[in-house]
BAFI-3210 file (N, C-alpha, C; in Angstrom, 3 decimals, decimal comma, padded with zeros to 6 digits):
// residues 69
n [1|2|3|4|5|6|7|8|9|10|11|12|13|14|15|16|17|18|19|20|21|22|23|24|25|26|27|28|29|30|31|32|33|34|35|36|37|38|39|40|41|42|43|44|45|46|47|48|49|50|51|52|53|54|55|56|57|58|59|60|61|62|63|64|65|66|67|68|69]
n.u [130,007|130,176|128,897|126,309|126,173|125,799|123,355|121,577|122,171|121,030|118,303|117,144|117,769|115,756|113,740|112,964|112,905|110,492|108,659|108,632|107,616|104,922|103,891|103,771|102,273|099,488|099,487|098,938|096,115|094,900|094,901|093,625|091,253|090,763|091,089|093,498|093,273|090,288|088,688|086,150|086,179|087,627|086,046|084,295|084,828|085,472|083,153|081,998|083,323|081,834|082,579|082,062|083,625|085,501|086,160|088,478|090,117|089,261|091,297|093,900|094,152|094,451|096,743|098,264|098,041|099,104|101,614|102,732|102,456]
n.v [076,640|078,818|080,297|079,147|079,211|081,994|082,583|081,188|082,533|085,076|084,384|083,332|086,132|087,850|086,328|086,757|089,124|089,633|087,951|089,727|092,134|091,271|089,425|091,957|093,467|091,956|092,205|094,503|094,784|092,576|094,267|096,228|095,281|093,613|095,620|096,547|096,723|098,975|102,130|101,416|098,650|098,080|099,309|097,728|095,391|095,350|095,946|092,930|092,631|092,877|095,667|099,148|101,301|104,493|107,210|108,157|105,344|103,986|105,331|105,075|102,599|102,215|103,588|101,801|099,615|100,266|100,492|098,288|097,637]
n.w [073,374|075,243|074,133|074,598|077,110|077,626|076,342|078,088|080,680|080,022|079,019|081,554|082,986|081,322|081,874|084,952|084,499|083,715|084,980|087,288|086,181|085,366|088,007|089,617|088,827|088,804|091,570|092,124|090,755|092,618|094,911|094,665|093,839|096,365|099,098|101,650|105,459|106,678|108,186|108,678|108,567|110,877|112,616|112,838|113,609|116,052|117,098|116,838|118,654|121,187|122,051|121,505|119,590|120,219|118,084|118,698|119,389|116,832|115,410|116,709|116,155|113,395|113,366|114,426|112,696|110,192|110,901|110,707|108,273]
ca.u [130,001|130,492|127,323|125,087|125,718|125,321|122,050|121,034|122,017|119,804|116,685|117,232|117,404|114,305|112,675|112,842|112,138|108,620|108,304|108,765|106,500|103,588|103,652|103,430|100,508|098,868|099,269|098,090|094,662|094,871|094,899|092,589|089,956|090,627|091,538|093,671|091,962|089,991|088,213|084,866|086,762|088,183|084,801|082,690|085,353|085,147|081,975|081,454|084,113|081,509|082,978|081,487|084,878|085,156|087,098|090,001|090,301|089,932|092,688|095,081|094,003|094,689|097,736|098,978|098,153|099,734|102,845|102,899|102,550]
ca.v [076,494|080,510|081,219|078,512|079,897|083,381|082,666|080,625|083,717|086,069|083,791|083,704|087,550|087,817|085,157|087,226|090,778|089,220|087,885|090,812|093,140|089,955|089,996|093,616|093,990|090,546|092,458|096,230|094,361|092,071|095,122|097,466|094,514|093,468|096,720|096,374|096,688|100,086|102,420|101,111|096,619|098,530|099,087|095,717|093,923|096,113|095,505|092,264|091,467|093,520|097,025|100,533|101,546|105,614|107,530|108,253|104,012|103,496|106,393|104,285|100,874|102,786|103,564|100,550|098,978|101,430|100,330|097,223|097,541]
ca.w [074,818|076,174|073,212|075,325|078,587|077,017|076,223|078,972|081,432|079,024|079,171|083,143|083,210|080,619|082,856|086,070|084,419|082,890|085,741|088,110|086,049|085,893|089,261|090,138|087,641|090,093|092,973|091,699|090,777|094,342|095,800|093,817|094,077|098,120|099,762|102,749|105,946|106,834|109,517|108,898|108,995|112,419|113,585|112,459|114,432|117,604|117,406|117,127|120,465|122,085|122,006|121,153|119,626|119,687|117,172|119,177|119,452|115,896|115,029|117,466|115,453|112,014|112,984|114,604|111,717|109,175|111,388|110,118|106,695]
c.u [129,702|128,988|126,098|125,037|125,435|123,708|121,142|120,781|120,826|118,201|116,570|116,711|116,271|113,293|112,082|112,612|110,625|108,207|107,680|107,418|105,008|103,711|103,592|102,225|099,497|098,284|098,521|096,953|094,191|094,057|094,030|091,318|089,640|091,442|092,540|092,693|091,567|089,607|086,828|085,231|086,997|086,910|084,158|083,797|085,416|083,925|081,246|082,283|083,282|081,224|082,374|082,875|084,663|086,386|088,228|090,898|090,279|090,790|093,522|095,046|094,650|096,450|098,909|099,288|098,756|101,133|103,691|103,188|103,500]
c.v [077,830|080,586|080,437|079,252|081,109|082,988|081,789|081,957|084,676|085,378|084,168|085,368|087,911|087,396|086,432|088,502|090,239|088,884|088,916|092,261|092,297|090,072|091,712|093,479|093,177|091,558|094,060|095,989|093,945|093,259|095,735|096,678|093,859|094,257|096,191|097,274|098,514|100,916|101,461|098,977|096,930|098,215|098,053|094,958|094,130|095,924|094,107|091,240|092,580|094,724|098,366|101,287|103,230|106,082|107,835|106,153|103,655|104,172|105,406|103,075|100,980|102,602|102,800|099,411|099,342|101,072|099,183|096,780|097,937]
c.w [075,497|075,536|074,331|076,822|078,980|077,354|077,433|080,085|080,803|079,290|080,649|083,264|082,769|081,163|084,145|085,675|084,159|083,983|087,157|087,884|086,389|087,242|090,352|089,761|088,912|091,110|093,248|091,623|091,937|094,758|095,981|094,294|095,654|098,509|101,439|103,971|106,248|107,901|110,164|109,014|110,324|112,958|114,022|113,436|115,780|118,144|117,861|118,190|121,098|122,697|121,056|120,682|119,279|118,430|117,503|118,854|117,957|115,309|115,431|116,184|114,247|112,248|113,496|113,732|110,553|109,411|110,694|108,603|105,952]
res [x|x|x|x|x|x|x|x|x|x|x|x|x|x|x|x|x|x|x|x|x|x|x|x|x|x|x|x|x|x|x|x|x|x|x|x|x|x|x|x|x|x|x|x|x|x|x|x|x|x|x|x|x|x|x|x|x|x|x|x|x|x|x|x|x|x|x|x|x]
***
């Protein structure tokens, strides 16, 4: 009875470390392969509502968005 729920807890814990690294690894590639967004995604979208965005405006954007993250 105590040995089963021994080992039941143990798998659980085993479960969620394998898990934990597998998903890191996921999200290190995610990442590596779709960059979060940048100066030059800032621009293309300033652009296409219209706007001539200068570099003071995408500094602000950078780091409004930096806020967030």
């Amino acid at each position: 009875m105590l040995l089963d729920i021994l080992q039941i807890f143990i798998g659980v814990l085993v479960g969620a470390v394998l898990g934990f690294f597998i998903s890191k690894k996921y999200m290190m590639k995610y990442l590596k392969k779709n960059p979060p967004i940048n100066e030059e995604m800032i621009k293309a979208l300033m652009m296409q509502m219209g706007r001539k965005p200068s570099q003071k405006q995408v500094n602000q954007m950078m780091k409004s968005m930096e806020k967030y993250q």
